[in-house]
C-alpha positions, -999 to 999 in steps of 0.1 A, spaced: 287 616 -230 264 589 -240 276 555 -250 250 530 -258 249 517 -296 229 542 -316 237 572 -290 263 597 -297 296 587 -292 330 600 -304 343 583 -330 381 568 -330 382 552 -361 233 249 -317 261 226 -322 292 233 -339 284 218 -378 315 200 -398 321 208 -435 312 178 -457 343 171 -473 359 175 -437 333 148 -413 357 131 -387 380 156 -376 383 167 -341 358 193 -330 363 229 -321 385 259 -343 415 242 -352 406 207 -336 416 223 -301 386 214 -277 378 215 -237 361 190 -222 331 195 -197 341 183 -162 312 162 -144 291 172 -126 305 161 -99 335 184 -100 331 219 -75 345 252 -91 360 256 -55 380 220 -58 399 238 -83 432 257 -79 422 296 -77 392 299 -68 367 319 -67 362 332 -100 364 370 -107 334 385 -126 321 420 -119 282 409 -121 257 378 -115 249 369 -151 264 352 -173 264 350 -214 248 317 -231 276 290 -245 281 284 -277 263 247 -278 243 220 -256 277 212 -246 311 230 -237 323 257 -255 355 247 -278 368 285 -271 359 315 -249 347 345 -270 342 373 -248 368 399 -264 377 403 -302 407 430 -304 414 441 -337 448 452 -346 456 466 -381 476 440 -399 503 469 -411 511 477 -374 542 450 -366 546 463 -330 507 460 -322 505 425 -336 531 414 -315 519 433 -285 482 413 -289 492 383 -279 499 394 -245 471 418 -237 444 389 -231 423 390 -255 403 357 -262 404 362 -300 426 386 -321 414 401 -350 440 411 -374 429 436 -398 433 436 -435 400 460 -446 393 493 -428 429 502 -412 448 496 -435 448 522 -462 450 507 -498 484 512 -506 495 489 -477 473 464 -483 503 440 -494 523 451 -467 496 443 -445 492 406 -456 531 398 -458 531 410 -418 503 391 -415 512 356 -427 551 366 -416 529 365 -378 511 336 -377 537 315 -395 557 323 -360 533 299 -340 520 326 -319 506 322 -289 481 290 -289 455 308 -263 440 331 -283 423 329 -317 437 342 -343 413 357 -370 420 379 -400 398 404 -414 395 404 -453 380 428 -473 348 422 -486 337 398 -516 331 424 -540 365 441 -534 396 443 -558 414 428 -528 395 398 -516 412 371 -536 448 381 -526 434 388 -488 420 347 -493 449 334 -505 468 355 -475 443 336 -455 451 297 -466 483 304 -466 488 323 -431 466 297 -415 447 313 -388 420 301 -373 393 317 -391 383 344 -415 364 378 -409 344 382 -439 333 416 -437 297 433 -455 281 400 -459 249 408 -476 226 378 -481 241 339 -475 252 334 -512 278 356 -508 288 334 -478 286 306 -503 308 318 -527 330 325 -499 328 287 -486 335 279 -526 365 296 -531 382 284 -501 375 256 -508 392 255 -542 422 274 -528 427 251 -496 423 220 -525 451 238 -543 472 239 -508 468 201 -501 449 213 -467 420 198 -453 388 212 -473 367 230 -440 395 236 -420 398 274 -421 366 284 -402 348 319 -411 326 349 -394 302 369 -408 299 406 -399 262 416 -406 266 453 -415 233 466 -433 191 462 -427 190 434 -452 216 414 -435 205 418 -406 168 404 -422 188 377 -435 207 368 -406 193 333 -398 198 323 -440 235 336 -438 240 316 -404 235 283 -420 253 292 -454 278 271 -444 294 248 -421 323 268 -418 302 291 -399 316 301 -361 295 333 -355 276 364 -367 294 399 -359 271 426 -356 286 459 -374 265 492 -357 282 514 -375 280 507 -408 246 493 -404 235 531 -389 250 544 -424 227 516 -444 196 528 -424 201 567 -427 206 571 -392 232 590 -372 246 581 -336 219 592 -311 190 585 -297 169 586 -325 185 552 -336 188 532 -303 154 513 -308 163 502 -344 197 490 -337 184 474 -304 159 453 -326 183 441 -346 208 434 -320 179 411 -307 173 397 -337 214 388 -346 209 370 -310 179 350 -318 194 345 -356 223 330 -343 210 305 -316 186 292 -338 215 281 -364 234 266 -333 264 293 -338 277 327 -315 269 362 -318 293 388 -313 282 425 -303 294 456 -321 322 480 -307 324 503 -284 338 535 -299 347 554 -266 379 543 -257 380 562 -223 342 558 -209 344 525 -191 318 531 -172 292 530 -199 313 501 -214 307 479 -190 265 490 -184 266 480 -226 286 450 -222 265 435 -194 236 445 -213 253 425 -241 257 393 -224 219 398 -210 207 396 -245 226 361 -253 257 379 -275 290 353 -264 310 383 -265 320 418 -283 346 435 -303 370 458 -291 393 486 -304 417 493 -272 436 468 -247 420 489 -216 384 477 -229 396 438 -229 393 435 -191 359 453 -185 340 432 -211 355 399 -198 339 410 -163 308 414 -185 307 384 -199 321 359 -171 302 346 -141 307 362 -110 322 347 -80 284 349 -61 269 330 -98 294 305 -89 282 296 -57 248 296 -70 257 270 -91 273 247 -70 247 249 -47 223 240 -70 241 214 -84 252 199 -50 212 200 -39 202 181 -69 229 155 -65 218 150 -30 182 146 -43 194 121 -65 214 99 -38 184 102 -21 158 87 -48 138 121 -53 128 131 -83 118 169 -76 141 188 -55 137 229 -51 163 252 -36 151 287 -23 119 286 -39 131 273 -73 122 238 -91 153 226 -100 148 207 -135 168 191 -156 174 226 -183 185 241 -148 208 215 -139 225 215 -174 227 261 -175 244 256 -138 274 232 -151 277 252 -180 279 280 -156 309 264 -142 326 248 -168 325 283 -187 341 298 -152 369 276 -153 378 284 -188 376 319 -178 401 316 -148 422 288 -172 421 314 -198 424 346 -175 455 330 -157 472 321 -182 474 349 -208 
């Protein structure tokens, strides 16, 4: 069965930029931030090494500097399902998505929101990143889904269907009138915005620096196949490609993550993986997914493998014995090591050990 985005698949259903009325506060979603190591420190100096990975790439970071958060794996869970929410926080998953638009049928849509700020006002668990879904701006249920939002206090919004970066605006508006109303800090609850259709997808770089409260741009194949006219196959592959590309290159030039679409075959891991590697080749920080068994096989995708590691600490041990040694070109198997090399390879690392921290830990 084929599985790349636009083939036929079953179907199963720069730097980080601070609001203005919120300069000062600590950096990264929800203040919480890790710390590069220098580059000094060896990946192997650390307790369980070598870090697991299943290939010898490795995803770009979100910034110049160290990621506040891994984003490999986004798991949605409907917000009506009590068991599943509680289940999430134990599956791995470096972000949670709890859903409030396309699972949840529209009678439940208040049930969904009670469970949902009944959840998070439990202080789940702290390693993962806790999003929530809204329905779109146009909907009938957007305010009471935003005011589900300030009030729940996750770490960020989904905003789903964003079509062109006023919407995003308005967005950015209305929070901030409702976290004014809450005595929060204006800024504080962060937002990501799924790109769904051909014109966002054109507008991608305007709706990427709409507003500081900007964390990433979500790509949405599905929906963006229905916008074009296009069913799963190959006929669409190309188009969705380009603008998988073009969500990448969007989002780097506004300083902020992309996020690949979903995989809709819950069973093919194989193909999976071969999409997920492909993913993280393109520069996407991670991608969505709809089932725990998928969690594990993109973070393989999207972590460095235990032979990248060793590349990188070779390379950064060779350049710090060219520097003990006054020289100001060094080259390791063929390869001029520069100064953009030197700063990829100790991300390299520093992304490995939240991945192990991360991994360990869940």
């Amino acid at each position: 069965m084929r599985g790349r985005l636009g083939l036929r698949q079953e179907r199963t259903h720069g730097p980080r930029r601070c609001h203005p009325e919120s300069r000062g506060r600590a950096g990264g979603v929800g203040g919480r931030q890790l710390g590069p190591d220098a580059h000094g420190a060896r990946l192997g100096d650390l307790p369980g090494h070598p870090v697991r990975g299943s290939r010898a790439g490795l995803a770009p970071v979100s910034s110049a500097t160290s990621p506040a958060r891994l984003r490999r794996t986004f798991l949605y869970v409907p917000g009506v399902e009590e068991r599943k929410i509680a289940k999430a926080q134990t599956l791995g998953a470096d972000a949670v998505i709890l859903d409030l638009e396309d699972s949840v049928a529209a009678e439940r849509k208040g049930e969904a929101r009670e469970r949902v700020r009944t959840f998070l006002s439990g202080q789940p668990n702290p390693a993962v990143e806790w999003l929530v879904r809204v329905n779109a701006l146009s909907s009938s249920h957007f305010e009471a889904d935003l005011a589900c939002g300030v009030a729940a206090r996750p770490d960020g919004l989904v905003v789903p269907k964003v079509e062109r970066p006023e919407a995003l605006r308005e967005v950015d508006a209305r929070l901030t009138e409702a976290e004014r109303g809450a005595g929060q800090s204006v800024g504080s609850l962060k937002v990501f915005a799924m790109i769904e259709s051909a014109r966002a997808v054109l507008d991608a770089h305007a709706i990427a620096v709409a507003t500081p409260r900007l964390q990433g741009l979500i790509l949405g194949h599905v929906d963006l196949l229905r916008d074009l006219g296009l069913a799963p196959g190959p006929a669409g592959e190309g188009t969705v490609h380009h603008a998988r590309c073009h969500l990448v290159l969007a989002a780097r030039a506004a300083g902020t993550d992309a996020v690949d679409a979903i995989y809709l075959n819950i069973q093919d891991h194989g193909a999976l993986r071969a999409e997920a590697v492909q993913a993280a080749g393109m520069g996407f920080v991670g991608k969505q997914v709809i089932h725990p068994g998928q969690i594990p096989v993109v973070h393989g995708a999207f972590s460095p493998s235990a032979e990248r590691v060793q590349r990188a600490e070779r390379v950064l041990e060779a350049w710090r014995k060219a520097q003990a040694e006054g020289k100001g070109v060094v080259a390791l198997d063929g390869e001029l090591l520069e100064p953009p090399v030197i700063a990829m390879e100790t991300r390299i690392l520093e992304r490995a050990r939240q991945a192990r921290r991360h991994d360990e830990g869940k």
